[in-house]
N, C-alpha and C positions, 0 to 999 in steps of 0.2 A: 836379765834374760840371756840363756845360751845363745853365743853366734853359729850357726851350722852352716858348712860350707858341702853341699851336695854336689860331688865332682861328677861328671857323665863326659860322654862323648867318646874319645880313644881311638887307636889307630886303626879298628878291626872291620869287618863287613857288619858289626854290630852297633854301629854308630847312632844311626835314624833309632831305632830301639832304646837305646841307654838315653837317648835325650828324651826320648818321650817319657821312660822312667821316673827322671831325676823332676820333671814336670810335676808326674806323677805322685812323685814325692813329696813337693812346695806342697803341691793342694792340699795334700793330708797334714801337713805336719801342724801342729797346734800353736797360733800364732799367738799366745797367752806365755807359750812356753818357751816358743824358738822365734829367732831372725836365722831366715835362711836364705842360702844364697845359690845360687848356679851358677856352678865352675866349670866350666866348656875346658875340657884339657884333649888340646890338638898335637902334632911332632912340633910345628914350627910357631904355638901359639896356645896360653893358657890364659881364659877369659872371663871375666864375671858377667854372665847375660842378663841384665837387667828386664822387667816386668815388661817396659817399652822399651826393647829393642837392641841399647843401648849396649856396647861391650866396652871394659876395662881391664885392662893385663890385669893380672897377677904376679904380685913379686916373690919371685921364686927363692929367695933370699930365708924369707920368714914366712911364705904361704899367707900373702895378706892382698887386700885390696884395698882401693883411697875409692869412699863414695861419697859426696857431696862435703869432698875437704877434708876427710876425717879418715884417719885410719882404721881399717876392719880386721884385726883377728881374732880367729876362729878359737871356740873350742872343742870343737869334734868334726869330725868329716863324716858326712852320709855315705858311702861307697855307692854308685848306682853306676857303675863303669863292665859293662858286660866286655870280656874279652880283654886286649890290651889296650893298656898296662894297670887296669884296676885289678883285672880279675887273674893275672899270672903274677902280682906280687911288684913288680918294679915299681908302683906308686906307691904303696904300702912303706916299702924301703925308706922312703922319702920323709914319709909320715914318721916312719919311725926316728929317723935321725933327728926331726923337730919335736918331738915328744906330742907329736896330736893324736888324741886317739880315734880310731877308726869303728865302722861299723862290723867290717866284714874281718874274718879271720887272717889271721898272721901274712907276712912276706913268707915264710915259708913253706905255710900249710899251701897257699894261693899255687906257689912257683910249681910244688910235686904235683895238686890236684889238678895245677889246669894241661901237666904233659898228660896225655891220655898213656901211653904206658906206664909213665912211674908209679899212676895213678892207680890203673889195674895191678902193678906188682904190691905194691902196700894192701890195696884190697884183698891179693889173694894171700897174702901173705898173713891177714887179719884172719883170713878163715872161708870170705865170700869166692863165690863162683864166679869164673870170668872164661872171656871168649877167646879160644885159643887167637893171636896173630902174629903176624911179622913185619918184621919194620925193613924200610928201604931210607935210606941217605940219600941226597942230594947230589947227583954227580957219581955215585956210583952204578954199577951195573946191576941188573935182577935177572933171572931166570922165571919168568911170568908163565912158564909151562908147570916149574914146578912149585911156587908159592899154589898154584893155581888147583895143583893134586894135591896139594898137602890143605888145602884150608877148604877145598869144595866149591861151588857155585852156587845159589848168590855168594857174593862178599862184598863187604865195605870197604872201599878206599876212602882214607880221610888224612889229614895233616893232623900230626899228632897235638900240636899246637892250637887249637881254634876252639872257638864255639857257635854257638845256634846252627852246626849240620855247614858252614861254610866251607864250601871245599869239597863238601861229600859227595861218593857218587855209590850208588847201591850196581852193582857187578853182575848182569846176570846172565853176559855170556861172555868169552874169550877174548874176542878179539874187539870188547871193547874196554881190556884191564889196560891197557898201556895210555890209551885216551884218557882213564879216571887217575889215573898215576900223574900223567902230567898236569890235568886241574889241580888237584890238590899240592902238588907243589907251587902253585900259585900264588899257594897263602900260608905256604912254610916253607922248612928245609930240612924235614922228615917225614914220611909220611907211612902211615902205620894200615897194612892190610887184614884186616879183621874177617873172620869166620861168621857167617850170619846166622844167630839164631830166629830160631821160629818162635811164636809165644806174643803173650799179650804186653802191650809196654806201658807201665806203671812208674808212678814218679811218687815219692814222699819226703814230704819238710821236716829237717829236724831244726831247734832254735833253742838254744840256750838260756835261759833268763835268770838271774840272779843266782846262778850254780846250779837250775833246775830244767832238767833238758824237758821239752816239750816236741812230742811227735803229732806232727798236724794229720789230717785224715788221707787216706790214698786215692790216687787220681789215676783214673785208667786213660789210656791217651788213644784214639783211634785214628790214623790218619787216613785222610781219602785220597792222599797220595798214595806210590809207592813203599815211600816208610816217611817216618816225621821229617820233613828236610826243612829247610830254611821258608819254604813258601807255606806249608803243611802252618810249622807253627806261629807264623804272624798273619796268615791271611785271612779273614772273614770266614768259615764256611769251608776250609779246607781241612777242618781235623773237628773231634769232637771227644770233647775232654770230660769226662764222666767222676765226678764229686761225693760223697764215697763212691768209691771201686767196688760194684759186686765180687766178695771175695767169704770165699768161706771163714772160720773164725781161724781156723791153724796157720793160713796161709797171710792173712791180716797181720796176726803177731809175729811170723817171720819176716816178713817183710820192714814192720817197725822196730824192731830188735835188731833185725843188721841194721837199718838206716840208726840207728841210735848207736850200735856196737862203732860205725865206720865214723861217724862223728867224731865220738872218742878218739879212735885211731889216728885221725887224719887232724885230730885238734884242730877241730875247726870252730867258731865263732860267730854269734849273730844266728844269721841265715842258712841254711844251705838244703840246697834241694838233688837228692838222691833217684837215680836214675835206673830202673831195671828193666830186663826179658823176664815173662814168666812161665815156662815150657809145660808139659804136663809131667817132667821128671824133676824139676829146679827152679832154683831163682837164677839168675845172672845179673851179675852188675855190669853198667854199662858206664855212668859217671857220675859226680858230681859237681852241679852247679855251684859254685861260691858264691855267687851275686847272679840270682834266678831273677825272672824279668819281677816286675812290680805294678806293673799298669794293672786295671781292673777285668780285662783279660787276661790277666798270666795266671799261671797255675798255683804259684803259692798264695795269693792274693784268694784264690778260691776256694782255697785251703783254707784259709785262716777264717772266711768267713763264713765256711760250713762246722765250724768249731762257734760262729757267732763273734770274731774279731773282727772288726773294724781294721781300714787303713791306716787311720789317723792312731788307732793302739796300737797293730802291728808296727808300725814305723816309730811310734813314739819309743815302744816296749825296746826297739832295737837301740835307739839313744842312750834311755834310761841303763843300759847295759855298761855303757862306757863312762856315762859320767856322772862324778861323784852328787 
C-alpha cells in the first residue's frame, strides 16, 4: 500500500482553507489503495496531524514521521498547500532534492505562475489577452496621479505574490489608491496595479492524465460582492458559481483551447485551474491556480463532477499520475 503524505497549511492568509482541503483529501482518498497522512507545514513547525489530534514533527532530514514506533516514508505527496510555499514552488524544491514525487506541477512552473506578472508576460507572450498593469516596489516612490491616468478607474491593487484576492482591494476612486497600495503591501514587497476589465468571470480546469490533457467544464463565477474577493469565494451565499457556464459553442472552445494551450506553455502538472474576463470584444486571462481549492465547494471539484468524477477518482486519478 502507497504511503501519501498530504501537506496543507503554509504561511499564507490561505491557511484555514488548505487544511480543510488536505481533510478533504483523506476522506476521498481510497483507503484499499493509500495510507495517508497530514503534514501540517508551519515557518517554525512541520507536523503529522493525527485522526485524534495528536501531532508529531517531521524529519526534515528524509521527510518521514515515527508513528506508533515505526518509521513512515512517503511515496508521493498530495500537494494541497494553496499559497506559500506549496503553491510558489519552495516546497516543491525540497521534494525535488529527496526524489518524492508530487502531485502538483514543477518548482518552476509553481515559482513563474504564482508571480502574477511573470505569469501574465508568459501568457501574453503564449498569444492570450492580459490586463494592461504596473508594478510598484517596496520602498520606492509612485506617482498615483499618473498610474491612475494611465490604467483608468476601477483598478485592482493586489500583491503580486498571493492568492485567494488576499491583499486586494478593487480601486474605485482616487484617493483611496494609496490606502489599497499600502494593504497589499502587507502581504508582499510588490505589488502590481491592474486595469479592470469589465465581463463575465469564468474559471476552467485543465488535468493531465497519463499524457492525455482533459478540459473540465467551464464555470461562470458571479459574485455578490464587488468582485470575487477572499470573502465572495469562501463564504456561504456570497458568490454563485454556475457548472456549465451558459456560453455559446465558439466561445466554449476558445476558452478550453487557451486553458489547454496555457497549460502546455506554463508546463504545468496534475491540476490546474485557469482564470478569465470575458468582455463582449475578448477573453482575458487573469491567472492560474496550481493548487485550486478541493473541498466539495470549490470549483474544480464541481467541475469534475458535472463531467460525472467523483473525489475519490479525481484525487486518486491525480496519484495515479506520479506513481509507477
Amino acid at each position: 500500500m502507497k504511503k501519501i503524505a498530504i501537506v496543507c497549511g503554509g504561511y499564507s492568509g490561505e491557511y484555514e482553507i488548505s487544511i480543510s482541503s488536505a481533510k478533504v483529501v483523506k476522506k476521498n482518498l481510497d483507503p484499499k489503495k493509500y495510507e495517508s497522512y497530514i503534514i501540517v507545514v508551519l515557518k517554525d513547525s512541520w507536523y503529522h496531524l493525527a485522526d485524534n489530534g495528536q501531532k508529531t514533527e517531521v524529519d526534515k532530514n528524509d521527510f518521514s514521521i515515527m508513528v506508533d514506533g515505526k518509521k513512515v516514508v512517503f511515496d508521493a505527496v498530495f500537494n494541497a498547500i494553496h499559497g506559500v510555499p506549496g503553491e510558489d514552488g519552495q516546497l516543491l524544491g525540497y521534494f525535488d532534492m529527496l526524489g518524492i514525487p508530487y502531485t502538483s506541477s514543477s518548482f518552476t512552473t509553481c515559482a513563474l505562475t504564482f508571480h502574477k506578472d511573470f505569469c501574465k508576460n508568459i501568457a501574453m507572450t503564449a498569444g492570450a489577452n492580459v490586463s494592461p498593469s504596473i508594478l510598484i516596489n517596496k520602498g520606492e516612490s509612485y506617482d498615483a496621479n499618473k498610474i491612475i491616468k494611465t490604467l483608468g478607474l476601477p483598478l485592482f491593487v493586489k500583491p503580486t505574490r498571493n492568492g485567494s484576492s488576499v491583499g486586494v482591494t478593487k480601486v474605485n476612486e482616487a484617493e483611496n489608491f494609496d490606502k489599497a497600495v499600502e494593504f497589499a503591501f502587507k502581504a508582499g514587497d510588490q505589488v502590481m496595479c491592474e486595469k479592470f476589465v469589465k465581463g463575465r468571470e469564468l474559471a476552467c480546469t485543465v488535468m493531465e492524465v497519463k499524457g492525455r490533457t482533459m478540459v473540465f467544464p467551464i464555470t461562470e463565477i458571479v459574485s455578490k460582492n464587488d468582485f470575487f474577493d477572499y470573502e465572495a469565494k469562501y463564504t456561504a451565499g456570497k458568490s454563485d458559481e454556475i457548472t456549465p457556464a451558459e456560453l455559446d459553442e465558439i466561445t466554449e472552445i476558445e476558452i478550453k483551447a487557451t486553458s489547454a494551450m496555457l497549460y502546455s506553455k506554463f508546463e504545468c502538472k496534475g491540476f490546474a485551474r485557469f482564470d478569465y474576463i470575458l468582455t463582449p470584444k475578448q477573453l482575458v486571462f487573469i491567472e492560474v491556480n496550481i493548487v485550486p481549492g478541493m473541498s466539495e465547494a470549490s470549483i474544480m471539484p464541481k467541475q469534475a463532477a458535472c463531467m460525472g468524477i467523483t473525489l475519490d477518482k479525481l484525487f486518486g486519478l491525480a496519484l495515479e499520475n506520479i506513481l509507477d
